[in-house]
Each structure stands twice: as C-alpha cells, then as structure tokens.
C-alpha positions as CSV (number, residue, x, y, z in Angstrom):
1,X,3.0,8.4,12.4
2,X,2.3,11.8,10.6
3,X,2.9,11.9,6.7
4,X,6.0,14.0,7.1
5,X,7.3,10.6,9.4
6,X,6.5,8.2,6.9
7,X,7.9,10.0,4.0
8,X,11.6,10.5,6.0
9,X,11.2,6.3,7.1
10,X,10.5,5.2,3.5
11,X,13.5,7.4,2.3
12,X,15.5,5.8,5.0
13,X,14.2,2.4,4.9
14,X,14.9,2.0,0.9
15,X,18.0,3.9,0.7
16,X,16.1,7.0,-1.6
17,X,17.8,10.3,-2.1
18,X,15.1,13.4,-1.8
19,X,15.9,13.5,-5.9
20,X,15.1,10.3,-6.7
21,X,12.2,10.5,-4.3
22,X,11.1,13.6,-6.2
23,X,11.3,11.8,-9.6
24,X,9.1,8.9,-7.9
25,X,6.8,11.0,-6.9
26,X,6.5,13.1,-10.5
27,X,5.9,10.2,-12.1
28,X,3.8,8.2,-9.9
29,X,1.3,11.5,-9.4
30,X,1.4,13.1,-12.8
31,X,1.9,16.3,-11.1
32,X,5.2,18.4,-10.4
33,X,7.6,17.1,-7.9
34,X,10.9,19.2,-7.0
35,X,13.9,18.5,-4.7
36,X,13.5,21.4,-3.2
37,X,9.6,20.4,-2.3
38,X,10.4,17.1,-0.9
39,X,12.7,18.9,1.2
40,X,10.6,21.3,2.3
41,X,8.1,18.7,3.2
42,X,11.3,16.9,5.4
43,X,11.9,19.9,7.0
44,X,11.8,20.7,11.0
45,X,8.0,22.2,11.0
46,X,10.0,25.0,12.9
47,X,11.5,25.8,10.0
48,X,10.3,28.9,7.7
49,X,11.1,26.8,4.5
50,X,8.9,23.7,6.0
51,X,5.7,22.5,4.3
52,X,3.4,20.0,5.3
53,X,4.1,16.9,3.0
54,X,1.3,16.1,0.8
55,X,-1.0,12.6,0.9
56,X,-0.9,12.5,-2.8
57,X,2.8,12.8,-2.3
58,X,3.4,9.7,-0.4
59,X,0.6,7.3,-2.2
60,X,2.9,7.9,-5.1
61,X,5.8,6.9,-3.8
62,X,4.3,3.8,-2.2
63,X,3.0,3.0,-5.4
64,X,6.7,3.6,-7.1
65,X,8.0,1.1,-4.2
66,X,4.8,-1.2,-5.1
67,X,2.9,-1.7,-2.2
68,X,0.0,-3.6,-2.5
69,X,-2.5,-0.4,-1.8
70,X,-0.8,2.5,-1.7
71,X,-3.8,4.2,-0.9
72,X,-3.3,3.1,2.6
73,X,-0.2,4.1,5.2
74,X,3.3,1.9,5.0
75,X,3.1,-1.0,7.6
76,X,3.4,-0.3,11.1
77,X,6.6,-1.7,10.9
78,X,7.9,1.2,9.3
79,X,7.2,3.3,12.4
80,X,10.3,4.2,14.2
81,X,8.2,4.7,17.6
82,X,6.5,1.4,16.9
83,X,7.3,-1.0,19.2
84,X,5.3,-4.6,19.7
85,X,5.6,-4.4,23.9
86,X,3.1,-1.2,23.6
87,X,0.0,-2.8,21.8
C-alpha cells in the first residue's frame, strides 16, 4: 500500500475530514499542515495539483489515532486490496 493509500484508508476508516486530518497532522508533527496539502497529497498522481504524501505526514496521524508505533505502517487490515485468500 503506498503512503498516499494509507492516508485516503485511515481518512475513510475513522470517518476524518482532510481539515481535521490537517489539524492532526499539525499538531502531531510540529510542522505546517494545510487542507489544501492533504489534498494535494489525496490527489489522482495524474493530477497537476498532486503531491506525493509525506512519511512524516502519516506517522503523525497514526500517532493522533494512537497506534501503538506509529513509526510503522497501519495494519494490513487497513489495506483495501488486502485480502487473506492471497497470503
């Protein structure tokens, strides 16, 4: 799952909007956070306005939605192309 995945599943998964996302993100980082950034980073990659969505980004967010170790990727669980048959 690519960061940009993980960041749309956790918005979808906890019910976030990309502002409150944004304000998670601020204040789990210490660093600058914008709407219009975490929308950029949800954008189609095809897009001109799309940016690739930063690790810092997401560990700060699973740390906001207290995961254990945020350092480390959301549970495969998470992963909407997961599937158990496939392992």
């Amino acid at each position: 799952m690519t960061l940009q995945q993980e960041l749309a599943v956790l918005l979808t998964r906890y019910g976030i909007t990309q502002a409150r996302a944004a304000e998670f993100i601020c204040r789990g980082s210490d660093r600058p956070c914008s709407v219009r950034a975490v929308r950029a980073w949800l954008a189609d990659p095809s897009k001109p306005s799309a940016r690739p969505c930063p690790e810092w980004a997401l560990i700060a967010l699973r740390r906001a939605l207290g995961y254990p170790n945020p350092l480390s990727p959301a549970p495969r669980d998470l992963d909407p192309l997961h599937t158990p048959d496939t392992e």
